[in-house]
C-alpha positions in Angstrom: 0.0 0.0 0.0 1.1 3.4 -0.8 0.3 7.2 0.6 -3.2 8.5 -1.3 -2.0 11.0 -3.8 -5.5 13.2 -3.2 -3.1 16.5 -1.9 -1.4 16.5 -5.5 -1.9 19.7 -6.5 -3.4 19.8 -10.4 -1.8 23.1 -11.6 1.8 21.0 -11.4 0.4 19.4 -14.4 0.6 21.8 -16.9 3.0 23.4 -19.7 2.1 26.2 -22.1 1.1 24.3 -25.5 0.8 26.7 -28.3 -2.1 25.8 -31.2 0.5 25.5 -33.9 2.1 22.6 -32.3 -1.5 20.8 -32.2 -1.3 18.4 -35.2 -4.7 18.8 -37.5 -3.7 15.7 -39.8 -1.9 13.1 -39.8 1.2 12.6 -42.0 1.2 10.5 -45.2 3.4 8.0 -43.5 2.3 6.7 -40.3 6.3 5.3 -39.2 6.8 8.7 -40.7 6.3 10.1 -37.2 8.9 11.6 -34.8 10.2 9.8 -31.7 11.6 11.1 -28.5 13.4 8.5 -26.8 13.8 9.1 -23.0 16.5 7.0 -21.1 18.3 7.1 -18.1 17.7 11.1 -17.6 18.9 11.7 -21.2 17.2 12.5 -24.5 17.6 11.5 -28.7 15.5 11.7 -31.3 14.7 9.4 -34.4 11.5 8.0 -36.4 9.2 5.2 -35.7 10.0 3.6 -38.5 13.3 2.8 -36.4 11.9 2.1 -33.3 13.0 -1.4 -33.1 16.3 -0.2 -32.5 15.9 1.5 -28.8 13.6 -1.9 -27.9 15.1 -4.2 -25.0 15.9 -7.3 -26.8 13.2 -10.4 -26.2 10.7 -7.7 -24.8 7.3 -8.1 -25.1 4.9 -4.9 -26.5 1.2 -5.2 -25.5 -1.0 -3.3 -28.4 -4.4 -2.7 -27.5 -6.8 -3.6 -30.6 -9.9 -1.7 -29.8 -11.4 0.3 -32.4 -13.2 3.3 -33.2 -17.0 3.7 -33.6 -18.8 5.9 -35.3 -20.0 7.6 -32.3 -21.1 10.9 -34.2 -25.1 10.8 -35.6 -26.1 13.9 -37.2 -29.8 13.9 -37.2 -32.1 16.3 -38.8 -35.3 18.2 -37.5 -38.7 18.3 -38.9 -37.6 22.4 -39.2 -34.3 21.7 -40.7 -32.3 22.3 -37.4 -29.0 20.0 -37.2 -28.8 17.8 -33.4 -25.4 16.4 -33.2 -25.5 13.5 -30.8 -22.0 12.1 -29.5 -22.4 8.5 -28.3 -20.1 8.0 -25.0 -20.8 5.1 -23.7 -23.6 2.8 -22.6 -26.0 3.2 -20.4 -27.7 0.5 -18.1 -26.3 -3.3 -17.2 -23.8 -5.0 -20.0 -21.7 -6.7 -19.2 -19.3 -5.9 -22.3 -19.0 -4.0 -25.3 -20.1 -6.9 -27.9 -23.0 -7.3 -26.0 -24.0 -3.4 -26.8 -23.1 -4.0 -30.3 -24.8 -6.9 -30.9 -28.1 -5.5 -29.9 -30.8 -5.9 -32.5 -34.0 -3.8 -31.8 -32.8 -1.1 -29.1 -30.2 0.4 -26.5 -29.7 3.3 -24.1 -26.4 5.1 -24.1 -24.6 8.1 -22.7 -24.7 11.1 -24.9 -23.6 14.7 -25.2 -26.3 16.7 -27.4 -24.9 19.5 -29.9 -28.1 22.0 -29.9 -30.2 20.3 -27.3 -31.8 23.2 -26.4 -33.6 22.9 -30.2 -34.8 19.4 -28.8 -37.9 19.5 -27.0 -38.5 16.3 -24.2 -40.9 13.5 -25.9 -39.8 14.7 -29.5 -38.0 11.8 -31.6 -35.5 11.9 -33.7 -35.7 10.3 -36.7 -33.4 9.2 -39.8 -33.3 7.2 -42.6 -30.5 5.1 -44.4 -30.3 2.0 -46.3 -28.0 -0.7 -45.5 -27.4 -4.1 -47.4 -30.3 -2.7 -49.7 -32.7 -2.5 -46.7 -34.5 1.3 -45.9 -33.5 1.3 -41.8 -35.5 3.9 -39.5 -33.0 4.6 -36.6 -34.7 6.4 -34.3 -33.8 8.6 -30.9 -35.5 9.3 -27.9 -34.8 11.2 -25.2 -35.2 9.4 -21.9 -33.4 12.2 -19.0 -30.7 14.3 -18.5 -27.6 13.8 -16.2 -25.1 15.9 -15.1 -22.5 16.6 -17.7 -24.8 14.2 -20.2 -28.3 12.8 -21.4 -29.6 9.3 -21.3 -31.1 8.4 -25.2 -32.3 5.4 -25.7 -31.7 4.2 -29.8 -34.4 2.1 -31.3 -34.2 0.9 -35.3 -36.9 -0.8 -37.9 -36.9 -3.2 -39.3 -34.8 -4.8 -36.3 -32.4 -7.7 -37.4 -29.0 -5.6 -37.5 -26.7 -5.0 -35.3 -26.4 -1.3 -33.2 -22.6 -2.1 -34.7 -23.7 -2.5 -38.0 -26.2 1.2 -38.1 -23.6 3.2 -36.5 -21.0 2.2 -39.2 -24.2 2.9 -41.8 -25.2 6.3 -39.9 -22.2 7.7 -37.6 -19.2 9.4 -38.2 -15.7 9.3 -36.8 -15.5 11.3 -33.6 -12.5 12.9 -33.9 -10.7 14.6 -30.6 -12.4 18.2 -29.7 -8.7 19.9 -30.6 -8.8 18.8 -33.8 -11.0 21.6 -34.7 -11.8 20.6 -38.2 -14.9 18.0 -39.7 -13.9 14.2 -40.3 -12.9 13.2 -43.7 -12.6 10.0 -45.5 -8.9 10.0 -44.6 -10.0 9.6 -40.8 -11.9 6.3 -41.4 -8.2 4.8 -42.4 -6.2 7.1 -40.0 -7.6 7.1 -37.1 -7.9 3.3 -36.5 -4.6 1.4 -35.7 -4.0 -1.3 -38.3 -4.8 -3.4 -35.7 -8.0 -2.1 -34.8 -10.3 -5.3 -34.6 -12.9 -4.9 -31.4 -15.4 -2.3 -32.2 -16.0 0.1 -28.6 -14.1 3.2 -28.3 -14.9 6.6 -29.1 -11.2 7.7 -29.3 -8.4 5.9 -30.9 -5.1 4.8 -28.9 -3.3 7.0 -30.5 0.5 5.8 -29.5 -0.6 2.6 -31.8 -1.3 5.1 -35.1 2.2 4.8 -35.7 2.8 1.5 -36.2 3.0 0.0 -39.7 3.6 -3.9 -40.7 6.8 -2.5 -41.9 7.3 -1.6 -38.6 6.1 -5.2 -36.8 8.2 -7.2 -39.3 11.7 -5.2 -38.0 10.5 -6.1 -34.7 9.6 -9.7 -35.3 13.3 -10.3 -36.9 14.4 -8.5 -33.4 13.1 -11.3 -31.7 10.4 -8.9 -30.0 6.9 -10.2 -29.4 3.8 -8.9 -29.0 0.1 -9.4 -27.0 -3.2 -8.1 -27.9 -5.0 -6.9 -25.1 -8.5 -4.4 -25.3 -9.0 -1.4 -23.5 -12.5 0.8 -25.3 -11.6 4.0 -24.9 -13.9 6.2 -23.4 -14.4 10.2 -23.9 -13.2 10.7 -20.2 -9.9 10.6 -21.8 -10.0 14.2 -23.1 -11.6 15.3 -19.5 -9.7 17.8 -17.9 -8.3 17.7 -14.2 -10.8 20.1 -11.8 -10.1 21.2 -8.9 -7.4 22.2 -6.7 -6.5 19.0 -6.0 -6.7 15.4 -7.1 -9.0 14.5 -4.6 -11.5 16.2 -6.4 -11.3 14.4 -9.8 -13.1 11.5 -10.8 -11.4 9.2 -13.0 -13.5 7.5 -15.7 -14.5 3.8 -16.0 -13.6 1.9 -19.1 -14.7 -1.7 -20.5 -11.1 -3.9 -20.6 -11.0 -7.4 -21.8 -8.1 -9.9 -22.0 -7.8 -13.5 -22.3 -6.2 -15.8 -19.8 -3.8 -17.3 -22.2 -2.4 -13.5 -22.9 -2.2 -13.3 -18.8 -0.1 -16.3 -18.7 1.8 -14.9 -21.2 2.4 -11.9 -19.1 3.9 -13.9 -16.2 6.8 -15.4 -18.4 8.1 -11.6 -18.9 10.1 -9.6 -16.3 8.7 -6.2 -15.7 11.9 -4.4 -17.5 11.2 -6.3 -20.4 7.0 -5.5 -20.9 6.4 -2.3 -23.2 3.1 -0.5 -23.1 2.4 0.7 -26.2 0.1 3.5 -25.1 -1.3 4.8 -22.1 -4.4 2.3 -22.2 -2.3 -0.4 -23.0 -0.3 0.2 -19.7 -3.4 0.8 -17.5 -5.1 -2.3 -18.2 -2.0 -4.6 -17.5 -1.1 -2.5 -14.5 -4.8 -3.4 -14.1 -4.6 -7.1 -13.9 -2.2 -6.8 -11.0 -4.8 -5.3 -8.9 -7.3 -7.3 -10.0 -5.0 -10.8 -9.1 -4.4 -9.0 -5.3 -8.0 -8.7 -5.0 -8.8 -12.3 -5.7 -5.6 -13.3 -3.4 -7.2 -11.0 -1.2 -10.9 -12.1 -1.4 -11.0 -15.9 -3.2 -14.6 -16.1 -3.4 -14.8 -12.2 -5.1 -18.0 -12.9 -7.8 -17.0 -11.8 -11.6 -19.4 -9.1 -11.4 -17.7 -7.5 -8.6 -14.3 -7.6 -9.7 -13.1 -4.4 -11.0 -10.9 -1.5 -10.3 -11.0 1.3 -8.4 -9.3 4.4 -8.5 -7.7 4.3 -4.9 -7.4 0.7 -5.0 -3.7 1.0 -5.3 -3.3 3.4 -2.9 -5.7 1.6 -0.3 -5.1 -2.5 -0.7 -2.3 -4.1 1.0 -0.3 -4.9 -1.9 3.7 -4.9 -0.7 4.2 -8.1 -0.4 2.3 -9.6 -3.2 4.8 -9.9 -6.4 3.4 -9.4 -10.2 3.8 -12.7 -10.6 2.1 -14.2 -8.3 -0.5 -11.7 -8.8 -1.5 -12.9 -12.5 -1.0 -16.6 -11.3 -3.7 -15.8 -8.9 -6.0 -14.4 -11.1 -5.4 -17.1 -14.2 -6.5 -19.4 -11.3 -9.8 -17.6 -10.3 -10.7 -17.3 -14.1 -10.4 -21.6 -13.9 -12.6 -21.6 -11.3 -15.2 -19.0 -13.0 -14.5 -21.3 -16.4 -13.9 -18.8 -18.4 -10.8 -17.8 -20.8 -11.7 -14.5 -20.8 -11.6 -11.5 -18.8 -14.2 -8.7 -19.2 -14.3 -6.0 -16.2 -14.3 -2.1 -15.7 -11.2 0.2 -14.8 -10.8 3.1 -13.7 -7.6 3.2 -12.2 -5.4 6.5 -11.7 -1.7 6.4 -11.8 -0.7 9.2 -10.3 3.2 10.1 -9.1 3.7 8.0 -5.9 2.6 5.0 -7.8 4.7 1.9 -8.0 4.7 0.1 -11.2 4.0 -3.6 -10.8 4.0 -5.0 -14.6 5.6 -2.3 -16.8 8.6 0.1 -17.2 8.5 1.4 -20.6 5.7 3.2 -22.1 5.5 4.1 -26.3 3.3 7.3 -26.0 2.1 10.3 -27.6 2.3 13.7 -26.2 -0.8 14.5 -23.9 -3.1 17.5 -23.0 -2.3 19.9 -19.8 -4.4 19.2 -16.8 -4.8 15.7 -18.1 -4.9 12.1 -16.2 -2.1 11.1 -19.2 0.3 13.0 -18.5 -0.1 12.9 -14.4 0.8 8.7 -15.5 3.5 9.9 -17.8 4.6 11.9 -14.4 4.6 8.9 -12.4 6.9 6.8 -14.6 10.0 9.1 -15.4 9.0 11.6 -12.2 9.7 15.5 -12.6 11.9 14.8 -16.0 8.6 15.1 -17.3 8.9 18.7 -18.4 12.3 18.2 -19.8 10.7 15.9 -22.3 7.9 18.0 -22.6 9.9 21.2 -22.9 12.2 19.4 -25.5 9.2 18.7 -27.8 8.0 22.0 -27.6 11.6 23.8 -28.6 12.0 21.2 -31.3 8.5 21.3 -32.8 7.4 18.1 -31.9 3.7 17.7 -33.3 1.3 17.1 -30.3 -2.0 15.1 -29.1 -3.7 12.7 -31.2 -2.1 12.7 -34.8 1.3 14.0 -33.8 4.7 12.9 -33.1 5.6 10.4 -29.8 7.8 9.3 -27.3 9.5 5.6 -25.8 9.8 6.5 -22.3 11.9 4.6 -20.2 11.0 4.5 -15.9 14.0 4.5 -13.5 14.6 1.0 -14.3 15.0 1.0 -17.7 
């Protein structure tokens, strides 16, 4: 157990980032893409394409293979006025993301509302499209409002196809609120990994968007090896840090998934050699740990109650439990629940003070002020955070979601 990081003061966690170094596009290469490479305290540049190089030998990288929805529906009113509605996440009791998908006649979700105020309570929406030659009525309704968001509940007819299936047919990519600019074509392709396989996020893990199969095949012939786990990325991601303090920020819960035989994977692997590409990719396997110390910690825990919290790793007694033993653990309880797969919320904080049980090397991209991201980023190569950040910045590193990234090393790399 370590000290409760709720005193950390937020305004620590910010640099000045000017507009010009946002990246708007993507460039025409995706290995194309500048790397910062941060080790032992000192700094070099070079290009993913090359990345292979600065890799420990016989590591293992863990991609996660979520992939973006078209969480954007345009509808149109009756009067001609335009209601935006951006999908966040569902609402109500599934257990996982397929399930959502695969619904056939309705589903409730989480939504923000571009010109609610022009949507009056008990009016539908209403739009038509055809898919596989079929005309499809999707329709919305507006069930209550939450703080910060509204509850819809999406009904289609004829029913048959998936909620997957008519938000490919009727949504658009979301892109990120900074890239201030409307989705093109080039999106579709570009912001998915080539990976991309399990459909659930509303964001795309961006450090993956450089990788290429140019890029796996130098690594393959490096001996270095990769696992597939799934984290759906959820639009808490781009939520700024309120507050004095972190006390007074509530981290987001996401869906993660992983399959035992990719945990027993994991426990072959020493920590120094296990490479997160991207920040989701890191918190679910840091993830697992906590989840394998609750289950050593409470046998009988139920699947429906096994999740994490985001003080867990600041609350459970933890010390003396190694990573290892952790995932053993927790392969064991998934015997005993027969199942080969793991599906469970997140919603875990790494914050500096936290101790790093699976991972010590993180492939990122270059995050938001105020943001959860970079407080993690903080927490694995401590206060030399704003040298790399400050290096970027003189150098004209692109930032955020389509720009340049960074192999970070942690004090033991």
């Amino acid at each position: 157990m370590i000290s409760r990081p709720g005193n950390i003061a937020i305004d620590q966690f910010s640099y000045p980032l000017e507009e010009k170094l946002i990246a708007k596009y993507p460039l025409a290469e995706r290995d194309a893409s500048r790397l910062l490479i941060y080790q032992k305290r000192k700094i070099r540049e070079d290009i993913y394409r090359n990345i292979d190089r600065y890799l420990p030998k016989n590591s293992l990288l863990i991609f996660n293979d979520t992939k973006v929805i078209e969480a954007r529906i345009l509808f149109q009113k009756q009067t001609g006025g335009i209601i935006e509605i951006f999908c966040l996440e569902p609402e109500g009791p599934y257990q996982n993301l397929a399930t959502v998908m695969g619904q056939k006649d309705k589903v409730r979700w989480k939504c923000l509302i571009g010109g609610a105020s022009k949507w009056k309570k008990g009016e539908d929406l209403r739009k038509k499209v055809k898919i596989k030659q079929k005309e499809i009525i999707l329709q919305a309704s507006y069930v209550l409002k939450e703080s910060g968001y509204f509850i819809l509940e999406f009904s289609w007819l004829p029913n048959g196809l998936t909620f997957g299936e008519i938000l490919h047919a009727v949504g658009l990519i979301p892109l990120p609120p900074y890239i201030k600019r409307e989705a093109d074509d080039q999106d579709a392709i570009r912001y998915q990994t080539i990976y991309a396989a399990k459909d659930g996020s509303v964001a795309a893990p961006t450090a993956g968007l450089h990788f290429t199969q140019r890029v796996m095949e130098k690594m393959e012939a490096k001996n270095i090896s990769r696992e597939f786990i799934t984290l759906h990325v959820g639009a808490g991601t781009f939520k700024p840090m309120k507050g004095r303090t972190l006390r007074e920020h509530q981290m987001h819960e996401e869906f993660i998934e992983i399959s035992k035989s990719a945990i027993e994977k994991l426990v072959k692997w020493e920590r120094g050699r296990i490479v997160a590409v991207g920040t989701t990719s890191l918190r679910t396997i840091e993830s697992l740990y906590w989840l394998g110390v609750k289950v050593i910690l409470e046998p009988e825990t139920r699947m429906e109650s096994l999740t994490v919290k985001q003080w867990d790793p600041y609350l459970l007694k933890s010390k003396s439990i190694h990573a290892r033993s952790s995932l053993q653990a927790l392969a064991q309880w998934m015997d005993k629940q027969q199942t080969e797969k793991l599906v469970t919320k997140t919603q875990l904080l790494i914050s500096p003070g936290y101790e790093f049980r699976m991972v010590n090397a993180l492939i990122t991209n270059f995050h938001q002020p105020h943001s959860t991201l970079l407080l993690l980023v903080a927490a694995l190569i401590g206060k030399d955070w704003k040298k790399v950040y400050q290096y970027a910045m003189d150098q004209e590193f692109r930032f955020l979601s389509y720009g340049d990234g960074c192999l970070l090393f942690g004090s033991n790399g």
